[in-house]
C-alpha positions in Angstrom: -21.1 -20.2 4.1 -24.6 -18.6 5.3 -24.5 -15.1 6.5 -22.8 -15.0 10.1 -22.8 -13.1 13.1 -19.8 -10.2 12.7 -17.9 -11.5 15.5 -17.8 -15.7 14.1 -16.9 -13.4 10.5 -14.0 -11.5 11.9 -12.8 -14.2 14.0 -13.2 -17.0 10.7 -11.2 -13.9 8.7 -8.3 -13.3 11.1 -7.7 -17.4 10.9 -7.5 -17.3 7.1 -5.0 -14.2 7.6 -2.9 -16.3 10.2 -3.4 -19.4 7.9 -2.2 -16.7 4.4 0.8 -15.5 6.6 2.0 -19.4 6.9 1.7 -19.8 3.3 4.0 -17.2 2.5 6.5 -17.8 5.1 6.8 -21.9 4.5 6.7 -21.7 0.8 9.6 -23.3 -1.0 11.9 -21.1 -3.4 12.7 -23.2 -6.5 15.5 -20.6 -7.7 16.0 -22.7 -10.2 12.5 -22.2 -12.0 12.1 -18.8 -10.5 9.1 -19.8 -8.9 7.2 -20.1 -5.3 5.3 -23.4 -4.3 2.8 -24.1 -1.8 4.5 -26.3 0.9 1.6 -28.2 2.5 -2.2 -27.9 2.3 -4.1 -24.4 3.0 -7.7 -25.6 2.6 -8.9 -22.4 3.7 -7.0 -20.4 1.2 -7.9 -23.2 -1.5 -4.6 -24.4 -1.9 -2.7 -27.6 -2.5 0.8 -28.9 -1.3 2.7 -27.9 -4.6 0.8 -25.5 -5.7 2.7 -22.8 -7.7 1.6 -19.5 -5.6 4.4 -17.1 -7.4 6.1 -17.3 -10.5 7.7 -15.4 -13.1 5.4 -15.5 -16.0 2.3 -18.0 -16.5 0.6 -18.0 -13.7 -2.1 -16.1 -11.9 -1.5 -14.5 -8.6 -3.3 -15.4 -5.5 -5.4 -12.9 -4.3 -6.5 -12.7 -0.6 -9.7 -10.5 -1.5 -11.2 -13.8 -4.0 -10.4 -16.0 -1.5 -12.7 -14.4 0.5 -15.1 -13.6 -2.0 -15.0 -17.3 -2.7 -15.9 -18.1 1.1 -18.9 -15.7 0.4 -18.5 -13.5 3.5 -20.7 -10.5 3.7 -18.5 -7.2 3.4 -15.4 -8.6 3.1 -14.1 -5.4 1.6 -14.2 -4.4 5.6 -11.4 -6.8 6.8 -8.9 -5.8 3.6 -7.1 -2.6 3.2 -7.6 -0.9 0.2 -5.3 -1.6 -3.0 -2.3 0.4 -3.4 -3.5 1.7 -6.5 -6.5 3.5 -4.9 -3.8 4.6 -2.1 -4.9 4.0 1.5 -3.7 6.1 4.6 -0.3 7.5 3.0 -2.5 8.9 0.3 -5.0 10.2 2.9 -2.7 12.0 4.7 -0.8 13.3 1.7 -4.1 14.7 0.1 -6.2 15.6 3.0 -4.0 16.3 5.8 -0.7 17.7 4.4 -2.3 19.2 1.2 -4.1 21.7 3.2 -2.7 25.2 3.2 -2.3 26.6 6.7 -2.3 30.8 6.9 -0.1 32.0 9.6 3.6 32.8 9.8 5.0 30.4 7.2 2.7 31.1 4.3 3.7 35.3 4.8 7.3 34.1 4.6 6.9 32.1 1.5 4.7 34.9 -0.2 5.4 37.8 1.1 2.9 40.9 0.2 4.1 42.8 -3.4 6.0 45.7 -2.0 7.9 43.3 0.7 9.1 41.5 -2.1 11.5 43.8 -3.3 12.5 44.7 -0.3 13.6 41.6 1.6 15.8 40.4 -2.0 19.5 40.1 -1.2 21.6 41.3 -4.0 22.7 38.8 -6.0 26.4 37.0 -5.5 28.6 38.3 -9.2 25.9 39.8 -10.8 23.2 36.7 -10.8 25.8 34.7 -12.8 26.2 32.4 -9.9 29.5 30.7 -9.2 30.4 30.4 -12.8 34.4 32.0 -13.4 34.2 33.2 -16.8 
């Protein structure tokens, strides 16, 4: 495929999503085999009817991001999220967001100031020995 306007590209990509989604749900569960197979043609997704498409050993997964590299698109890394190893928005907000440390009333209550410390410490219930009944 030449290089096409970013509309036709996003449009063309959100048909080979629709047309990925309708692999996975119509595929056909051998249990028997333990495998997944392709239930009718995906010509867009370079598939055939019968087409193993998941398995439990020997075989290669499909992945969504060669089939688009396959149609040649320009900056198809835009249209996919990225792989859970490199973390997407869960690890953004974990790292970012959640990671930062906010000063105000909860960080003096976690840490208080050194001579606070000792003063704010309950005594401790049999001795610091805890619940133990020896």
């Amino acid at each position: 495929m030449a290089v096409l306007d970013r509309s036709v590209q996003k449009e063309f990509v959100e048909e080979l999503k629709a047309e990925w989604r309708r692999l996975w749900w119509e595929r056909i569960d051998d249990r028997a085999k333990a495998e997944g197979i392709a239930k009718n043609d995906y010509s867009g997704l370079f598939v055939d009817k019968g087409t193993v498409i998941v398995a439990t050993r020997d075989y290669k997964p499909l992945s969504f991001r060669e089939i688009l590299e396959t149609h040649k698109l320009f900056g198809a890394e835009r249209f996919l999220p990225p792989p859970p190893a490199v973390g997407g928005w869960g690890k953004f907000i974990r790292t970012a967001i959640t990671g930062q440390n906010v000063r105000g009333k909860r960080t003096r209550e976690r840490f208080p100031p050194a001579g606070e410390a000792e003063k704010g410490r309950q005594q401790l219930k049999k001795g610091g020995r805890g619940w133990l009944h020896v």
